[in-house]
BALUMPA-929834 format. One line per field, with one value per residue (C-alpha): z negated, x, y negated; residue in one letter; residue number from 1. Coordinates in steps of 0.001 Angstrom, whole numbers, plus 500000, padded with zeros to 6 digits. Each point is the difference from the previous one (the first is absolute). Example, Ala and Ser with C-alpha at 12.3 -4.5 7.8 and 13.67 -1.06 7.14 Angstrom:
z: [492200;500660]
x: [512300;501370]
y: [504500;496560]
code: [A;S]
pos: [1;2]
% end
This chain:
z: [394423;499038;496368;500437;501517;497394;497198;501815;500058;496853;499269;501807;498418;496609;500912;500924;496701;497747;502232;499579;496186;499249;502448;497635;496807;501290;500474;497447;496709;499366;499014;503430;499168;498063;503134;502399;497473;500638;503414;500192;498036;501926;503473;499072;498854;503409;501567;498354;500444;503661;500524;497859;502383;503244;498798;501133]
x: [348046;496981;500418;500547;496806;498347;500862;499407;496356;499846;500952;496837;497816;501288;499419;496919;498845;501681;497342;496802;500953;500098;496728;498401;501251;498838;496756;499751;501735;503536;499472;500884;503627;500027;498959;502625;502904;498166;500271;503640;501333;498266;500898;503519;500619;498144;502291;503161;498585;499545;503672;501808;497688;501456;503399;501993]
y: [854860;501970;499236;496271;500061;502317;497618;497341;501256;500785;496259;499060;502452;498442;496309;501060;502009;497201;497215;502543;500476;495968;499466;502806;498661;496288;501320;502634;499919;499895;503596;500705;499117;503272;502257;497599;501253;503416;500057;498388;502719;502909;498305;499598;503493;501068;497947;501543;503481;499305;498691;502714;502601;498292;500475;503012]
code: [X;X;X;X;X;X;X;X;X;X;X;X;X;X;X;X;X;X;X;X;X;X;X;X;X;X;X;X;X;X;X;X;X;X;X;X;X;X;X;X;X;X;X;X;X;X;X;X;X;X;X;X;X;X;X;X]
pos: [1;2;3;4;5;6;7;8;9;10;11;12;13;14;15;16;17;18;19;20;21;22;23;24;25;26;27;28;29;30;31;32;33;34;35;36;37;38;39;40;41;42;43;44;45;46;47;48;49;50;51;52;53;54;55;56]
% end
């Protein structure tokens, strides 16, 4: 139940990285679309660290 809700957040926190990242690259450059790649990658290897910790 815990981890449902875990990735679940990290869903959100996603969604809410890939919105800031096209507001940016509206408003910027679409440079920006190099750091959103960036910051995917990094987030989803957090996010597969963080999982393979929680399992026993």
């Amino acid at each position: 139940m815990a981890k449902q809700g875990r990735i679940e957040m990290l869903l959100v926190v996603g969604w809410v990285c890939l919105f800031m990242s096209l507001l940016s690259s509206l408003i910027l450059s679409p440079d920006a679309w190099a750091g959103m790649v960036f910051f995917g990658v990094v987030a989803a290897m957090l996010a597969v660290l963080q999982m393979r910790r929680d399992d026993p």
